[in-house]
ZARO-169587 format. One record per residue (C-alpha): residue in one letter; x, y, z. Coordinates in Angstrom, 2 decimals, always signed. Last residue first. Layout:
SITE  code  X  Y  Z
SITE  A  X  Y  Z
...
//
This chain:
SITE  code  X  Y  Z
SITE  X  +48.76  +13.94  +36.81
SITE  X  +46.13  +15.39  +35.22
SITE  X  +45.24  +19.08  +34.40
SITE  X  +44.40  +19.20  +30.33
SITE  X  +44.45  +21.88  +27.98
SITE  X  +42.87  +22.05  +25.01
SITE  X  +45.19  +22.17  +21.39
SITE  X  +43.20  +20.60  +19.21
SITE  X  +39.53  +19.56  +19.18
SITE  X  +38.18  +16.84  +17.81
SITE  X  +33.95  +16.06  +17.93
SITE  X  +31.76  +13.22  +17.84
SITE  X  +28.85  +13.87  +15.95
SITE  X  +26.04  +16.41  +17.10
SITE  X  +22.39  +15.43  +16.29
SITE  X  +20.52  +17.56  +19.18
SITE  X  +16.97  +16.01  +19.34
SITE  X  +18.28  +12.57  +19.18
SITE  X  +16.75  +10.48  +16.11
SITE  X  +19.87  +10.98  +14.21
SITE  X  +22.70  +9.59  +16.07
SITE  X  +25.50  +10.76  +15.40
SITE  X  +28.51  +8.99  +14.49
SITE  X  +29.93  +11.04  +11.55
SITE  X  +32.93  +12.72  +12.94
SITE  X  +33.15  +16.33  +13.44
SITE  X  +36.41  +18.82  +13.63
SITE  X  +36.17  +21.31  +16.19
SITE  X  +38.51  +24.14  +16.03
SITE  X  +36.04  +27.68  +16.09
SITE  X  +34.01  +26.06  +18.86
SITE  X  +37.03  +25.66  +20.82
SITE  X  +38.03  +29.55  +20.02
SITE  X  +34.82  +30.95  +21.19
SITE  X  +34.16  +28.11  +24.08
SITE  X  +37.58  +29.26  +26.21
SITE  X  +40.00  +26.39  +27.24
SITE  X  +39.75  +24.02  +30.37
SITE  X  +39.37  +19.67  +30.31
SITE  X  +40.04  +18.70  +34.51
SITE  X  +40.89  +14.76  +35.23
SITE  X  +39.53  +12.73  +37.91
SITE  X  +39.40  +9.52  +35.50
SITE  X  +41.33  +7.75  +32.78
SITE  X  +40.71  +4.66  +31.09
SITE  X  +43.77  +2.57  +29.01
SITE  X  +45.60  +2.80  +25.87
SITE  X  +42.55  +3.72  +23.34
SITE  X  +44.28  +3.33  +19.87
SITE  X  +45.99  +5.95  +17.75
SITE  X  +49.09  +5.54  +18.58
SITE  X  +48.70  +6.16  +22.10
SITE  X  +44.68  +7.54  +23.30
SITE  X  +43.91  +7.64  +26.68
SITE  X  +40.05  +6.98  +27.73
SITE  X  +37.21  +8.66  +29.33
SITE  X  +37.11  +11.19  +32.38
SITE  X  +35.89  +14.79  +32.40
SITE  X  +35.92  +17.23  +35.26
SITE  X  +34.76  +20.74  +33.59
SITE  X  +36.62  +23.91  +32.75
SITE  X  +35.44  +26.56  +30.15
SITE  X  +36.06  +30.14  +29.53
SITE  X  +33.36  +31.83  +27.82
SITE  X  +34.11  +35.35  +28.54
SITE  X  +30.93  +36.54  +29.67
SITE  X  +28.70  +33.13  +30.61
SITE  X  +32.13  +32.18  +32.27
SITE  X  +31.48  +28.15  +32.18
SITE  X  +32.75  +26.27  +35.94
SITE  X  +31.48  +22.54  +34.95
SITE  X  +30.54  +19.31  +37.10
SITE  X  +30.94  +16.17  +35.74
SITE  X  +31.45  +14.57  +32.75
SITE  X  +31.63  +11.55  +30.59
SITE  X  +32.88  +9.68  +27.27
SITE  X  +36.08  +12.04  +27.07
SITE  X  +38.55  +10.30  +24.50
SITE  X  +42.27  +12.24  +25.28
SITE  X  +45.31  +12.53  +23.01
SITE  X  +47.74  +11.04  +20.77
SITE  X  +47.62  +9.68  +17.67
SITE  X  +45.61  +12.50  +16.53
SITE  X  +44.87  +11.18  +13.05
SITE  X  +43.89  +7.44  +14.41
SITE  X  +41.40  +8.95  +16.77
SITE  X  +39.70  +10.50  +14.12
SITE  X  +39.63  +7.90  +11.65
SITE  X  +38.05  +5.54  +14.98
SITE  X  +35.17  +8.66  +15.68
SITE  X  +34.29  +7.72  +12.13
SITE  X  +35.41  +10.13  +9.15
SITE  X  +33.73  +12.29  +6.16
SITE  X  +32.24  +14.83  +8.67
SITE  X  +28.49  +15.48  +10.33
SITE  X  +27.29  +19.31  +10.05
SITE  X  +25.51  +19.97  +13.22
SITE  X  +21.63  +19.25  +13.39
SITE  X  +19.10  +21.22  +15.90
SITE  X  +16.07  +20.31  +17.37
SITE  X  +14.10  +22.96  +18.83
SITE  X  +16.05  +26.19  +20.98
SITE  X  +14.68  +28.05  +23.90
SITE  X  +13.10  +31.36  +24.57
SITE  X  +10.90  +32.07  +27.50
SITE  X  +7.31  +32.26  +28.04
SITE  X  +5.82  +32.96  +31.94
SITE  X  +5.46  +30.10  +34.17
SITE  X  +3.16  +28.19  +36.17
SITE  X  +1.51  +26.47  +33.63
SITE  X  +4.80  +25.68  +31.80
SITE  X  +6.69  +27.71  +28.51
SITE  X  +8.45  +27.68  +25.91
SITE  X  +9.28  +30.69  +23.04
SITE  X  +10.99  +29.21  +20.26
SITE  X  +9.18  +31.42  +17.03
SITE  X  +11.66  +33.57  +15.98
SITE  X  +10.39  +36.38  +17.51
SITE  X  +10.87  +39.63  +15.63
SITE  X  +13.38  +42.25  +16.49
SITE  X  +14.18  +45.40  +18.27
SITE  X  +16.52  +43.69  +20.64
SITE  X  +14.04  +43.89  +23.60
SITE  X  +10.89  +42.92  +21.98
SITE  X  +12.73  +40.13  +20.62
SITE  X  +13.62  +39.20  +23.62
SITE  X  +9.87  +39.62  +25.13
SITE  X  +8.38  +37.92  +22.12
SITE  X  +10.41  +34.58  +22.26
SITE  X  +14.01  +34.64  +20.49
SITE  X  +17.10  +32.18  +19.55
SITE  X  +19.59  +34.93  +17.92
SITE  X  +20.62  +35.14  +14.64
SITE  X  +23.08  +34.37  +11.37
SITE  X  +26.21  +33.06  +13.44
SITE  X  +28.77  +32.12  +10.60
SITE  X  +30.60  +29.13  +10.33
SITE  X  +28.73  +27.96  +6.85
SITE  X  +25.45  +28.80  +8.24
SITE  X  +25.02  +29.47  +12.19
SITE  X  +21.55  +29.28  +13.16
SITE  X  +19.88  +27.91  +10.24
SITE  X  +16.25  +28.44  +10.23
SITE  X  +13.49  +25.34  +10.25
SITE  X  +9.69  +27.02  +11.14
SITE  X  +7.93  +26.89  +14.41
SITE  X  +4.48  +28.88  +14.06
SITE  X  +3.91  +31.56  +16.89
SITE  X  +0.74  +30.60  +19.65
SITE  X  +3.29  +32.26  +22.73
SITE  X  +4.42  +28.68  +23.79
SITE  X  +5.67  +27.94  +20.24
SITE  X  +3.65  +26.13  +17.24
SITE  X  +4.14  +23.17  +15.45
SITE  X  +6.80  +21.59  +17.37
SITE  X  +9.46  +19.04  +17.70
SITE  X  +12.10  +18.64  +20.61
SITE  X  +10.95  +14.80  +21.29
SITE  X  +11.61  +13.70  +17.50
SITE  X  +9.27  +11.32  +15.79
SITE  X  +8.16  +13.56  +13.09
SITE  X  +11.09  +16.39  +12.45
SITE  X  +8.91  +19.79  +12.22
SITE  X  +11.39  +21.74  +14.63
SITE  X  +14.06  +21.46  +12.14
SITE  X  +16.77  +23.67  +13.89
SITE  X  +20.38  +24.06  +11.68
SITE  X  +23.88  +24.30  +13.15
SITE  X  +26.33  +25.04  +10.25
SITE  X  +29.66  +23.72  +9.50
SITE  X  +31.96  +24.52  +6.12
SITE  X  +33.98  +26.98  +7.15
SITE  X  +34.83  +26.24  +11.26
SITE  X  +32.41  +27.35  +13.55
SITE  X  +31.74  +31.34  +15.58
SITE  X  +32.81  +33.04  +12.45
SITE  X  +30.72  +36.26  +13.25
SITE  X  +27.62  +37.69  +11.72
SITE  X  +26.24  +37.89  +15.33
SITE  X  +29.50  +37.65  +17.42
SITE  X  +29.29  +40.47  +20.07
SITE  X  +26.90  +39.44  +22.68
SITE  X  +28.48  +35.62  +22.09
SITE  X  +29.93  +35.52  +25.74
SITE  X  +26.52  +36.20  +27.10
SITE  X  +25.57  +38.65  +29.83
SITE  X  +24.32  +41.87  +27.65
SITE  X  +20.87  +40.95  +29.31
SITE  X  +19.20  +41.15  +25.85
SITE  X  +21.76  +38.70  +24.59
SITE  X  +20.89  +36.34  +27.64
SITE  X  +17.13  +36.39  +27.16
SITE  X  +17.72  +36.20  +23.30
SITE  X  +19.53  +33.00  +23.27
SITE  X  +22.87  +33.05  +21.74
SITE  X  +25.19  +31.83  +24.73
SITE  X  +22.68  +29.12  +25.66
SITE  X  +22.53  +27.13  +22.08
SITE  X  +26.64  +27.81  +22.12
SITE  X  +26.46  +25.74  +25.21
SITE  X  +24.68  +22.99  +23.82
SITE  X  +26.83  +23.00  +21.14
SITE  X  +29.36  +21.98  +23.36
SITE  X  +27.05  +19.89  +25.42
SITE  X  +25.62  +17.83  +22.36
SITE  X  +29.22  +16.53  +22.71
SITE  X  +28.15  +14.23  +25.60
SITE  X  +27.00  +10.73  +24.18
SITE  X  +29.24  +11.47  +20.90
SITE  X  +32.51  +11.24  +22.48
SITE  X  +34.26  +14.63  +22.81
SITE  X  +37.76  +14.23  +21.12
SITE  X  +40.91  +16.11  +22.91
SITE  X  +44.04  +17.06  +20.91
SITE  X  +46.21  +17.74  +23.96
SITE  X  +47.97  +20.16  +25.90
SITE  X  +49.69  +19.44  +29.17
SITE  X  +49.04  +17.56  +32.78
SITE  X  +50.09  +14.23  +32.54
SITE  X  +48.29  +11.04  +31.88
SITE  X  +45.71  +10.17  +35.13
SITE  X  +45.51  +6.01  +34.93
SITE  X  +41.88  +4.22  +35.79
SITE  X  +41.87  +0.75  +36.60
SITE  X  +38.37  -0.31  +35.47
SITE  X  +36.42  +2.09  +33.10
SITE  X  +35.94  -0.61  +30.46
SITE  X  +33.97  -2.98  +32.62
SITE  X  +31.23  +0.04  +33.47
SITE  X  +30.85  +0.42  +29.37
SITE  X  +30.42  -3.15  +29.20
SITE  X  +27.76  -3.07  +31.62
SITE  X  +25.47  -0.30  +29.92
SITE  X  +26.19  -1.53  +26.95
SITE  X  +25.03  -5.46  +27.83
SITE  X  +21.70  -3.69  +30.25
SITE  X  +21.04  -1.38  +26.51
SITE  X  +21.07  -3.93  +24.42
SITE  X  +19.32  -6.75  +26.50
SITE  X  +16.74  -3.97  +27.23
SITE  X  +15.80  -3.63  +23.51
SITE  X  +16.26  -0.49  +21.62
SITE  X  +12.83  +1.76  +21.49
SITE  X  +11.67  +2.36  +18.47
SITE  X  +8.81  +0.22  +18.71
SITE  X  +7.52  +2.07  +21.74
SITE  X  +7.07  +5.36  +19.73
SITE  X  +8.16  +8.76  +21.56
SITE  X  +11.62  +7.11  +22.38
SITE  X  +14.00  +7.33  +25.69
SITE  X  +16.66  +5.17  +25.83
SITE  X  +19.44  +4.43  +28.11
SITE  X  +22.71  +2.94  +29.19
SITE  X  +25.15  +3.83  +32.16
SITE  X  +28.72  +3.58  +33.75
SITE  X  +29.68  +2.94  +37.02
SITE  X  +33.40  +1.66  +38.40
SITE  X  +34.53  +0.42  +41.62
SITE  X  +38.29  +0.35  +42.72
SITE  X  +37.49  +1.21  +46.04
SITE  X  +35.70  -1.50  +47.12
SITE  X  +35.24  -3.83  +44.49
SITE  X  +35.28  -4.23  +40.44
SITE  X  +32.17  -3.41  +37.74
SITE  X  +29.23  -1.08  +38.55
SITE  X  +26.05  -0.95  +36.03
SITE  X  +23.30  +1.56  +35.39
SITE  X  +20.62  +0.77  +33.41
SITE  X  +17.91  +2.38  +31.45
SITE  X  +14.53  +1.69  +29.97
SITE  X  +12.45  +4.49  +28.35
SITE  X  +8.94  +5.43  +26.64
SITE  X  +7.43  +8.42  +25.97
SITE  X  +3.81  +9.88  +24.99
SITE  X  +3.28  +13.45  +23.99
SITE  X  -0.33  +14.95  +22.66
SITE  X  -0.42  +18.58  +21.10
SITE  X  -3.36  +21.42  +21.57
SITE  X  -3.72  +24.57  +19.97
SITE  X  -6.24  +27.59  +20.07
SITE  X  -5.24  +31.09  +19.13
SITE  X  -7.95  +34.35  +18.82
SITE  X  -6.62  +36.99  +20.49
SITE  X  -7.65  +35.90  +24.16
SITE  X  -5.22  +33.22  +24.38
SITE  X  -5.74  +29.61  +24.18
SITE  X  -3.04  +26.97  +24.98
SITE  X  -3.65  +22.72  +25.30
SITE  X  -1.36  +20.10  +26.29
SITE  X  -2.24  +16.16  +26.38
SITE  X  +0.51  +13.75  +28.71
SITE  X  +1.51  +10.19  +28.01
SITE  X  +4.73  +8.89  +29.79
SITE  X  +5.94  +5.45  +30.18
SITE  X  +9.33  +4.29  +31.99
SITE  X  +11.37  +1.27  +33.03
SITE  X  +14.50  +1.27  +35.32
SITE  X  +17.63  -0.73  +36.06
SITE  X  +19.59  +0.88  +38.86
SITE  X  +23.57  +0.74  +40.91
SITE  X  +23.48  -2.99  +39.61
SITE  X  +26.20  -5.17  +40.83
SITE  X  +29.70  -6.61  +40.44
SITE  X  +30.26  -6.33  +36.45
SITE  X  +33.34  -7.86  +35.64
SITE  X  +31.93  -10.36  +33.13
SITE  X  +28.74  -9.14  +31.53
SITE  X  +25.90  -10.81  +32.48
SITE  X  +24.80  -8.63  +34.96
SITE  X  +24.06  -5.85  +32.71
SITE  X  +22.33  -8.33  +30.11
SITE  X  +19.93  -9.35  +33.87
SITE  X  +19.69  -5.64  +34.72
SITE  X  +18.05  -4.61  +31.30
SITE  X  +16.03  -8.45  +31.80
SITE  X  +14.52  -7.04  +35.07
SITE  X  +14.00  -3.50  +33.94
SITE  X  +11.91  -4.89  +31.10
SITE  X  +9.99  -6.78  +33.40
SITE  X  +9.04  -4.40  +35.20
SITE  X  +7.86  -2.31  +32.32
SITE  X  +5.90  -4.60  +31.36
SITE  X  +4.35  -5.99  +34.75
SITE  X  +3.30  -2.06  +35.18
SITE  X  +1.12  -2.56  +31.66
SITE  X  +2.24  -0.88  +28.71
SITE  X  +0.00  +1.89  +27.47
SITE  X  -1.54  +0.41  +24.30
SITE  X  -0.53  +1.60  +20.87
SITE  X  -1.44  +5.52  +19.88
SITE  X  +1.84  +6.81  +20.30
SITE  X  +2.45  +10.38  +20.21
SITE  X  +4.94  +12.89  +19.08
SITE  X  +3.88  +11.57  +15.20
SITE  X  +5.11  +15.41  +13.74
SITE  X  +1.94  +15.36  +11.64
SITE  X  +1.55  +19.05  +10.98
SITE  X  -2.02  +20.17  +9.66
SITE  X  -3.19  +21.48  +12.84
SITE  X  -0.38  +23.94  +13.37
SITE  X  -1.79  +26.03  +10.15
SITE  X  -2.74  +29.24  +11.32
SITE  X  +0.02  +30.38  +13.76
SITE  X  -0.70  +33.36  +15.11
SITE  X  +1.71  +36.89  +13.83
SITE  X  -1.72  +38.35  +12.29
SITE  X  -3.36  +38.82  +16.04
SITE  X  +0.03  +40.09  +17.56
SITE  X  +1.99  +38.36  +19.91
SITE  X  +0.47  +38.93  +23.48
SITE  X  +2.10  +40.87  +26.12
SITE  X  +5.22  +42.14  +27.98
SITE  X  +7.90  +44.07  +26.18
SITE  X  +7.32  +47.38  +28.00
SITE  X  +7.32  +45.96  +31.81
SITE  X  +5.22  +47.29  +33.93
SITE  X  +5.49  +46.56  +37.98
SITE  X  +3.05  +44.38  +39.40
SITE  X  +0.63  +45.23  +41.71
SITE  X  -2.61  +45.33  +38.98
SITE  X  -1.60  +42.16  +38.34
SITE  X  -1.60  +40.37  +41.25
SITE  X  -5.35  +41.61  +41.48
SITE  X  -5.93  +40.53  +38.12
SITE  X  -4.28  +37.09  +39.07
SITE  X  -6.53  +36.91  +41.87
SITE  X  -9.44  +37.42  +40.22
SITE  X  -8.64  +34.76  +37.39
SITE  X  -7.90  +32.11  +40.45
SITE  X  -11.22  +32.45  +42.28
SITE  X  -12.94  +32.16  +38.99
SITE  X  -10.78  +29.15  +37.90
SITE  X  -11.78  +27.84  +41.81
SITE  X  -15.31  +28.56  +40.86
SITE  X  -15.42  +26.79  +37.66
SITE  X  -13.67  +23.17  +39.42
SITE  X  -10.71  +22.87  +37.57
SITE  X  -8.41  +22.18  +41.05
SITE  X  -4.96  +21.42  +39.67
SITE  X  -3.41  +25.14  +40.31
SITE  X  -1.34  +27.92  +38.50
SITE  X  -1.60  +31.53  +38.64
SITE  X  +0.65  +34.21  +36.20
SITE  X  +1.05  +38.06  +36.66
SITE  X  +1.09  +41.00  +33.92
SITE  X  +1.48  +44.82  +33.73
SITE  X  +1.60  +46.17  +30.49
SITE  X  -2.14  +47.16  +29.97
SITE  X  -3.45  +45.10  +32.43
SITE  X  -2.45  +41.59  +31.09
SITE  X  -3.42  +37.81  +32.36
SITE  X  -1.39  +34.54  +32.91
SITE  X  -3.34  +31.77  +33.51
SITE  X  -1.77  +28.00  +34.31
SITE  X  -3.58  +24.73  +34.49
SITE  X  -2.81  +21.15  +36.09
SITE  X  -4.42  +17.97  +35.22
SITE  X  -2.90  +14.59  +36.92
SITE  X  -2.14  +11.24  +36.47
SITE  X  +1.09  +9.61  +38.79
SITE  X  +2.44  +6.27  +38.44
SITE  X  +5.39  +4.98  +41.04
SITE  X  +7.16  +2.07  +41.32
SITE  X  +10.07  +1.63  +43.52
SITE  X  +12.79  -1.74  +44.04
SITE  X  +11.22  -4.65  +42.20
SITE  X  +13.12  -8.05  +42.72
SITE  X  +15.62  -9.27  +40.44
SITE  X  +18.86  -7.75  +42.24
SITE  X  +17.73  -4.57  +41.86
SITE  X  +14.27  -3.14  +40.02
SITE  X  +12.37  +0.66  +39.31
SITE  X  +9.43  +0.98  +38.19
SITE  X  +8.12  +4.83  +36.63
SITE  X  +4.22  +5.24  +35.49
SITE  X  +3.52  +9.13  +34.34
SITE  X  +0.05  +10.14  +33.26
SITE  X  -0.47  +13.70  +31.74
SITE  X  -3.19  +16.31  +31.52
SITE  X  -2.26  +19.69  +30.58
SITE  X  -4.00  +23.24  +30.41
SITE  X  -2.45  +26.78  +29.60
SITE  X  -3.88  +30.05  +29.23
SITE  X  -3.64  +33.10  +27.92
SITE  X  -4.90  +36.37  +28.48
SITE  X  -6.09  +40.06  +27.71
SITE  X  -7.36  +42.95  +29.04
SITE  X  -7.76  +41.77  +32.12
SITE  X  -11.17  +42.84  +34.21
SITE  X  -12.36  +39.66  +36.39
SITE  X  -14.85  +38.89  +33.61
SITE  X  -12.26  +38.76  +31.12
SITE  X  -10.10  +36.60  +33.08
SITE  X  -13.07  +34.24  +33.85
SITE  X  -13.80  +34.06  +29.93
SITE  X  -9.88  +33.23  +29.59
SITE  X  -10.10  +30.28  +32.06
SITE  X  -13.11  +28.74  +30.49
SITE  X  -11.54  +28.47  +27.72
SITE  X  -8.60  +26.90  +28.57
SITE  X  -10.42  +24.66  +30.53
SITE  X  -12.92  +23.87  +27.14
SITE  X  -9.50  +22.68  +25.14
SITE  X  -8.39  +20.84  +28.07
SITE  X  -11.83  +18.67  +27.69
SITE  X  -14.55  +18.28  +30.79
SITE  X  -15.33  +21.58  +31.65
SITE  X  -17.14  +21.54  +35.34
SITE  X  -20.92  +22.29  +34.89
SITE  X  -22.39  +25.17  +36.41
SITE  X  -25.52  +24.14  +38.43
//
């Protein structure tokens, strides 16, 4: 009797010996086991929970330069048998594609196993009545705040999964994730003149994690701020992107210089490599080795070592974000940020990245525009991958004389992302255990569609 494998590290494994005994040439494969336990509460009473635990496994195999990927959750050996001749037989029907394939034998990462990047917590998975009951007092803070009406959710998380990748030229890795979270989401006033506003958390290590009196009391107070909105008039201000949703900006320069999109000729930043694409001064660095930090990694999703690189150094755009294929494409090596699922093939995608912080607080800021436009949320967003021109609903808070006036809402933010990005000026509010640590950011000149 054939005994089913009873560790990730023997599934992967076992998958790549049934690939090469259905005829690939080569192969890698993916395992993961993860538990997920979510509770949900209103008006003191539990709403939802939910816990899931599963395994799931992905195979992608190569004939010559034709490739195809299977997934499934059954890890019995014939059903990996049944699934490795498939995939051949995909294979063999799939077009070729030049850039497809392993990474070379000498291009593996060697030394993964030495990194301790602490991405999981070994304390005791917290208990269903735990996390309930950390909704519960979120939503009790929330409640307590005067002006807050009701509770749109207060919720409680914990995540643990186990990942392991083999591929038939000689890498074996394996990393362990836990996560914990409580959020809240708060409405303040009646009928139409409701509000929301939100509060969370999410950290690898329990202790971290803020407490859910802090985060129920923000998460009302925030809702209470937003009452009465005004729309200011239509024109062009000095706008500052609050801290919870500036990552975006950079977020979108992150998507404008990955490889996939550069090697498709479809990004607005095609032409800026070597380029002032910041102000002097401001550079956007990944540290995928940060312990603690939920975009941290030792190796890639193609076996390559992470390393830190600066992506734009003193205002200038040094590189592109690359897996294999892209940098196949462009003629170039992979930088090592290739990601990937069981069911999916490797794509690039950026670590954690750090931009520049500035001398002043988001308050210094707001006092040297005098007048002007605090965005603290978003919605929605019409982004011309090509050109870069930018447009998203925003609201926030109007600035007079330095000083937040009043909340606005249903307004419209437009201007084009290569000369915003070129303007910003940063505060120093960020907050540094976030996998993108981007401050607070002014920028001149943006036009606004109000009243």
């Amino acid at each position: 009797m054939t005994r089913t494998p009873n560790s990730l590290s023997d599934l992967t494994h076992h998958m790549l010996d049934a690939a090469k005994a259905a005829g690939a040439d080569q192969a890698d494969a993916v395992a993961a086991q993860g538990t997920s336990v979510s509770i949900d509460v209103r008006n003191g009473a539990l709403e939802h929970a939910e816990r899931s635990e599963g395994v799931d496994i992905g195979l992608r195999v190569f004939i010559g330069q034709r490739s195809a990927i299977v997934s499934g959750s059954d890890v019995r050996p014939d059903t990996i048998a049944t699934m490795a001749e498939r995939a051949v037989a995909m294979a063999k029907e799939a077009p070729e594609d030049p850039y497809t394939g392993l990474a070379d034998a000498s291009e593996l990462s060697q030394a993964h196993d030495k990194l301790n990047l602490e991405m999981a917590d070994d304390t005791p998975e917290p208990t269903a009545a735990e996390l309930e009951e950390d909704a519960r007092r979120a939503e009790a803070a929330a409640m307590a705040v005067e002006g807050v009406t009701q509770m749109d959710a207060a919720a409680a998380g914990y995540s643990a999964s186990d990942v392991f990748m083999a591929t038939s030229n000689g890498f074996a890795g394996g990393v362990a994730y836990t996560g914990r979270s409580t959020s809240a989401v708060a409405i303040a006033g009646e009928g139409t003149g409701m509000e929301r506003d939100y509060d969370a958390d999410t950290r690898i290590f329990q202790s971290d994690l803020r407490s859910p009196e802090e985060i129920g009391a923000q998460a009302g107070a925030r809702a209470v701020e937003r009452l009465n909105p005004q729309k200011p008039k239509t024109g062009s201000y000095p706008i500052i992107f609050d801290e919870r949703i500036s990552s975006s900006l950079i977020g979108h320069l992150l998507g404008a210089t990955n490889g996939a999109m550069i090697a498709r000729g479809s990004s607005w930043a095609k032409d800026l490599l070597g380029e002032q694409v910041l102000p002097n001064g401001m550079s956007l660095i990944e540290d995928p080795h940060r312990p603690r930090v939920n975009g941290s990694r030792a190796f890639d999703g193609e076996g390559l070592a992470t390393s830190k690189r600066v992506i734009v150094d003193d205002g200038v755009l040094t590189g592109w974000t690359l897996d294999l294929a892209s940098a196949r494409k462009l003629g170039l090596r992979s930088t090592g940020n290739a990601t990937r699922g069981v069911s999916s093939a490797p794509s690039p995608s950026s670590w954690n990245v750090s931009l520049t912080q500035g001398q002043k607080t988001k308050e210094e800021l707001m006092r040297d525009l005098g007048r002007g436009l605090l965005i603290t949320s978003m919605i929605g967003s019409t982004i011309n991958p090509n050109t870069g021109d930018y447009s998203r609903g925003a609201s926030g808070f109007w600035i007079e004389n330095g000083e937040i006036a009043y909340p606005v809402s249903e307004l419209t933010v437009a201007g084009n992302l290569v000369d915003m990005l070129k303007r910003i000026v940063p505060a120093n509010d960020a907050r540094t255990h976030l996998s993108r640590v981007v401050p607070s950011l002014l920028i001149e000149g943006m036009t606004l569609a109000g009243s």
